[in-house]
C-alpha positions in Angstrom: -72.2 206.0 295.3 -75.9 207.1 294.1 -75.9 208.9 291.2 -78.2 211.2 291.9 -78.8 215.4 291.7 -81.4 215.5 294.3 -81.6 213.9 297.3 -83.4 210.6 298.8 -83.5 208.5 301.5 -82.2 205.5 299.4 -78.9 203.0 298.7 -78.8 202.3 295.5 -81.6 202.9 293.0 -81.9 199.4 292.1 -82.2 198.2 295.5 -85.4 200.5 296.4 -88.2 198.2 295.6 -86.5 195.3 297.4 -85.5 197.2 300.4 -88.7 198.9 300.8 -90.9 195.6 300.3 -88.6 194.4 303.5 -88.9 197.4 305.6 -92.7 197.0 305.1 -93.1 193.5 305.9 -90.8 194.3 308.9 -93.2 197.0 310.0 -96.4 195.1 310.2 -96.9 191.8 311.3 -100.0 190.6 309.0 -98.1 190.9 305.9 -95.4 188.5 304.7 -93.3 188.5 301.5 -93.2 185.1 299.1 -89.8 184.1 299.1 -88.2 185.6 296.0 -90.6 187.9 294.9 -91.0 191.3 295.2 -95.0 190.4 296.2 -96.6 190.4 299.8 -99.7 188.7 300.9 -101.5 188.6 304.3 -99.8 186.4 306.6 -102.4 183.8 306.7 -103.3 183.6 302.5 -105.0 182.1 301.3 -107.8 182.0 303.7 -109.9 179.3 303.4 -113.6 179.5 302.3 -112.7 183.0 300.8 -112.5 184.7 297.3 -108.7 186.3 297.3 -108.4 189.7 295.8 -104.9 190.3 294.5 -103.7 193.7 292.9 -100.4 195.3 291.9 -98.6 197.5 289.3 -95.3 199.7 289.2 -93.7 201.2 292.7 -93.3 204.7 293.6 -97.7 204.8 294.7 -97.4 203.5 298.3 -99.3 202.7 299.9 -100.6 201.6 297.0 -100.5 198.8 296.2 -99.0 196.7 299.2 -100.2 198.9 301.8 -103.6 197.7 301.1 -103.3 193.7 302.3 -104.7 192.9 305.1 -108.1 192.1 306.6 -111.1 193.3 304.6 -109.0 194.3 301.8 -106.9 192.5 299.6 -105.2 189.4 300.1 -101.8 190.0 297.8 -100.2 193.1 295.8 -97.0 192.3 293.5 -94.4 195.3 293.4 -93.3 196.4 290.2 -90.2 198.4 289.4 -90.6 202.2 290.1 -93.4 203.1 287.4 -92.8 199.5 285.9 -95.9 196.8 285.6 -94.8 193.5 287.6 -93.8 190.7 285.4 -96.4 187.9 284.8 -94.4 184.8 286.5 -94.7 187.5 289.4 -98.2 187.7 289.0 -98.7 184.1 289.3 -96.7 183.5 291.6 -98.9 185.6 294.1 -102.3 184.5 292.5 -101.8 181.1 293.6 -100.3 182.3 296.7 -103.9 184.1 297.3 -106.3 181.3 295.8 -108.2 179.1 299.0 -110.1 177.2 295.9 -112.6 180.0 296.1 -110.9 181.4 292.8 -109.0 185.0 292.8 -110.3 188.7 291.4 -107.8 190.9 290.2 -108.0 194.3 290.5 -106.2 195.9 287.6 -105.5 199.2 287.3 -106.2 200.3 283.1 -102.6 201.2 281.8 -101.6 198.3 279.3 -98.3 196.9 280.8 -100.6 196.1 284.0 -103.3 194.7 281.8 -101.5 192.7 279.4 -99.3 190.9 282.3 -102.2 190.1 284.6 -104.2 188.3 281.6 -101.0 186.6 280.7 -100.9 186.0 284.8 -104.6 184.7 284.9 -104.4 181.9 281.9 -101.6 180.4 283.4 -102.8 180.1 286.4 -106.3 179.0 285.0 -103.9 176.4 283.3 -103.8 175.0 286.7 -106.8 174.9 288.3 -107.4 178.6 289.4 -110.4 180.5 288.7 -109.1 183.7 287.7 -111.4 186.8 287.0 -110.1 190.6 286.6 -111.7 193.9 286.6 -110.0 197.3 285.0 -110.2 200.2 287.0 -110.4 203.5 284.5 -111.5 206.4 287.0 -109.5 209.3 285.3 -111.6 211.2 283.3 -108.9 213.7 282.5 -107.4 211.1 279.4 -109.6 209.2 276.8 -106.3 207.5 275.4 -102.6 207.9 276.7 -99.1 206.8 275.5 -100.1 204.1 278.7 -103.2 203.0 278.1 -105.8 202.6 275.5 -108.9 204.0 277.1 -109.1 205.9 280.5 -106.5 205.2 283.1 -106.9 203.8 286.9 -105.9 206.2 289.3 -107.5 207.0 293.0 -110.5 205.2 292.7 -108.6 201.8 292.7 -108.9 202.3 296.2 -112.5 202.0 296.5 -112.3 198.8 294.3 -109.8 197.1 296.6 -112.5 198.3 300.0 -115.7 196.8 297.9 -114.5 193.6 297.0 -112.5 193.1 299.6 -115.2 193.4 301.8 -117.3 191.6 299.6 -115.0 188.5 299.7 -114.7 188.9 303.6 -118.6 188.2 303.8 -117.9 184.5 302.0 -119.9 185.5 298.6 -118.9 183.8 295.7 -116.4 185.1 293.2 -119.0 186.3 290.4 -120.5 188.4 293.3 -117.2 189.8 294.2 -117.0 190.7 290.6 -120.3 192.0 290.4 -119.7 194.9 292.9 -116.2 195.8 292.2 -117.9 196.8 288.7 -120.5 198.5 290.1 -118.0 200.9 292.0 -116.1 201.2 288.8 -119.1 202.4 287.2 -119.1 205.0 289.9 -116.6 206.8 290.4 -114.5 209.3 288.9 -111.1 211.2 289.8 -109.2 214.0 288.4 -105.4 215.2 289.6 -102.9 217.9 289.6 -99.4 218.3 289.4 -97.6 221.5 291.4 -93.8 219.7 290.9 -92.9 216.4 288.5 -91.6 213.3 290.5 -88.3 212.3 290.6 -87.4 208.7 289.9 -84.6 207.3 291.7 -82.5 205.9 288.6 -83.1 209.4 286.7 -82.5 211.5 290.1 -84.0 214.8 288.6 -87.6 216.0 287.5 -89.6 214.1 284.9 -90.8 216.6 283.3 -90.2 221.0 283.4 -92.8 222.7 285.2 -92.2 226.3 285.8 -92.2 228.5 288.3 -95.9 229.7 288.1 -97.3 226.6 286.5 -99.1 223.6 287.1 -100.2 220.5 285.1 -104.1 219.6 285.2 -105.6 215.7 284.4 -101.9 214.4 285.3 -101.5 210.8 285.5 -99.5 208.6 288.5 -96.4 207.7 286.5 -94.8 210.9 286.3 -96.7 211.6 283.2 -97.2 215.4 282.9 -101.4 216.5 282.5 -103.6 217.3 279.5 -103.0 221.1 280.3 -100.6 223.1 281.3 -101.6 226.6 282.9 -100.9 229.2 285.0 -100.6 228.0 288.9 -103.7 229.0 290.7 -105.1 229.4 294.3 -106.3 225.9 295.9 -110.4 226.9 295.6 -109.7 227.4 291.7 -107.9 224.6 291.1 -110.4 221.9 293.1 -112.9 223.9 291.2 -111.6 223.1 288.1 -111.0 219.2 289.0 -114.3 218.9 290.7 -116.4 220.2 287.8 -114.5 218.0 285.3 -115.5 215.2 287.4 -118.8 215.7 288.4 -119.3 216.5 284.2 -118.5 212.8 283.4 -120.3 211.7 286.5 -123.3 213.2 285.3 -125.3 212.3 289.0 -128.9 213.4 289.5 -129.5 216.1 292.1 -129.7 214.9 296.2 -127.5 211.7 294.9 -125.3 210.3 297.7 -121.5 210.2 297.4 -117.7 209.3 299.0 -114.9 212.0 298.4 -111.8 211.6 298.5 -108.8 214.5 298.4 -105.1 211.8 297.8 -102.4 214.0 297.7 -99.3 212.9 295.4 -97.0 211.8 297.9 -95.0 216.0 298.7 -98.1 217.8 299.5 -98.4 218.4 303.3 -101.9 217.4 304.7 -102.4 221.1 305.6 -102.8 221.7 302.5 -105.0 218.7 301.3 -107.4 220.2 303.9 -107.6 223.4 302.2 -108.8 221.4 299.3 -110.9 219.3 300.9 -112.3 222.1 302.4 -113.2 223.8 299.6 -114.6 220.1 297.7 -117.0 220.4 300.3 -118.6 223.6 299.8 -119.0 222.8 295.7 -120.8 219.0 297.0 -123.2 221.8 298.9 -123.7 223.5 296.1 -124.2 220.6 293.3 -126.7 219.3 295.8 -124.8 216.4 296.8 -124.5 214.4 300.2 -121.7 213.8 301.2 -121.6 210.4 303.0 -118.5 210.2 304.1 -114.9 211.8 303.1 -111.1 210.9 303.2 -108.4 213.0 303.2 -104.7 211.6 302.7 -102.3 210.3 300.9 -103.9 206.6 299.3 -102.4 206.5 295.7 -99.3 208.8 294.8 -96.7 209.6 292.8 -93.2 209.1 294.6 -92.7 212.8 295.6 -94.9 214.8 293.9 -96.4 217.8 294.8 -100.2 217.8 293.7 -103.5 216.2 294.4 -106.1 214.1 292.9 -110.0 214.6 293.6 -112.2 211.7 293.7 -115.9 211.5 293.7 -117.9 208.1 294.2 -121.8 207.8 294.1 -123.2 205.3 296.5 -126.2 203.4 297.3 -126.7 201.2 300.6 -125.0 198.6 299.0 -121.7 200.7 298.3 -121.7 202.6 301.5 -122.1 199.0 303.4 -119.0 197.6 301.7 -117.0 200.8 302.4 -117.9 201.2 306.0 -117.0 197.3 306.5 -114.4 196.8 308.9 -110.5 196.5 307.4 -106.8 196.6 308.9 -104.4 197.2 306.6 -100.9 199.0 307.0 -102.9 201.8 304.2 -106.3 202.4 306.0 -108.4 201.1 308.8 -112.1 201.2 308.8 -113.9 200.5 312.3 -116.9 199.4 313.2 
């Protein structure tokens, strides 16, 4: 039996990682799962004559991270336990899956059981013969430090990361290049969230944390962490007021500058809903004088079944908006030509 007091569509709690990782490699033919590992990598990695981009961290974000392999994106994603970094030997494991003799970038998302594993990942893989290189995505300018991280931690933005470099590394440039603009969208970008409900884990089976009622958490973090704030619940335009403003602050852009927006709901907020947000994000770019170049609205990095949202805001140059509107196929998104 499942112990658990609210109800999910799962066996047994410690069968959910492994059972989803082979629903989702059953669901879409260009991913495939290395045998033993709770990793999946495009179906033809590595691909010759290219950099592979590999990424991962704890379950319960889908489709982060997996979601994301494919064509124009990333080449691997390791699965860790629900809100649990993956191990290193995992780590490696898909690194050298992912390597063409191009070398790898990982994209690491800042919270220090991801960061610590992926280093210990890289130098043994370095050890033989793999040029490994890693970026830190820290895009949450709610939380300086956290009991997680030590500086800012990677939420949304990620996503951008993975679409640069993976398009980067689809054009055949070499791996300091790929590099080079993954950290120039880091430089970027910015994202804030909200939490209406906690998450509930499947081995816990209730709430994370007590939210009442008629409150909300603000500056939240994707683990189930509650916010830096905890105030009364407020209509949508207030609330994506208050996120927008707080990113746009550290963002600090210059009047007329050109930027991507992205509204991610948490993973229990209807897409109704994320409209209404979106809708009202788009009247504040109007009147901070920004262009809006292009906007997504969805659910790209969540928080098992959390109710909430996360705002993102990206300024781009021709460079930026090039790599984002590159084509990609990936079970997550799919950008045409």
């Amino acid at each position: 039996m499942v112990a658990c007091s609210m109800k999910k569509l799962i066996n047994e709690p410690d069968a959910v990682v492994d059972e989803m990782l082979d629903g989702m490699v059953a669901a879409h033919d260009g991913l495939r799962r290395l045998d033993g590992q709770e990793v999946v990598v495009r179906h033809d990695a590595p691909v010759e004559g290219k950099v592979g981009i590999v990424s991962g961290g704890g379950s319960g974000h889908e489709p982060t991270h997996g979601g994301f392999v494919g064509d124009g994106m990333l080449d691997g994603a390791a699965a860790g336990e629900i809100f649990t970094s993956p191990t290193a030997d995992q780590l490696e494991e898909m690194v050298q899956a992912c390597d063409s003799g191009e070398g790898v970038l990982a994209v690491v998302k800042n919270y220090e059981g991801d960061v610590m594993n992926f280093d210990t990942a890289g130098e043994m893989a370095e050890m033989d013969g793999v040029e490994v290189e890693q970026v830190v995505v820290d895009d949450d300018v709610a939380v300086e430090d956290s009991l997680y991280t030590s500086g800012r931690r990677g939420v949304c933005g990620t996503i951008l990361v993975h679409k640069a470099a993976g398009a980067k590394a689809a054009e055949g440039a070499e791996l300091s290049e790929v590099v080079r603009v993954a950290e120039k969208v880091i430089d970027n970008v910015g994202t804030m969230g909200t939490a209406l409900t906690s998450c509930v884990t499947p081995e816990k089976g209730e709430p994370t944390f007590d939210l009442g009622e008629d409150e909300i958490e603000l500056g939240i973090g994707i683990h189930g962490e509650p916010g830096v704030e905890r105030v009364d619940h407020m209509p949508a335009d207030e609330i994506t007021d208050e996120l927008t403003e707080n990113v746009l602050d550290d963002l600090d852009l210059d009047d007329g500058a050109e930027v991507m927006t992205i509204v991610n709901g948490m993973g229990g907020t209807p897409l109704s809903e994320l409209y209404i947000v979106n809708r009202r994000l788009q009247q504040l770019m109007d009147d901070y004088d920004l262009t809006v170049w292009d906007q997504w609205v969805g659910d790209y990095m969540t928080s098992l079944d959390m109710m909430g949202c996360s705002i993102t805001i990206c300024a781009v140059d021709e460079e930026i908006k090039e790599l984002l509107a590159a084509p990609a196929d990936t079970p997550g998104l799919t950008v045409t030509e």
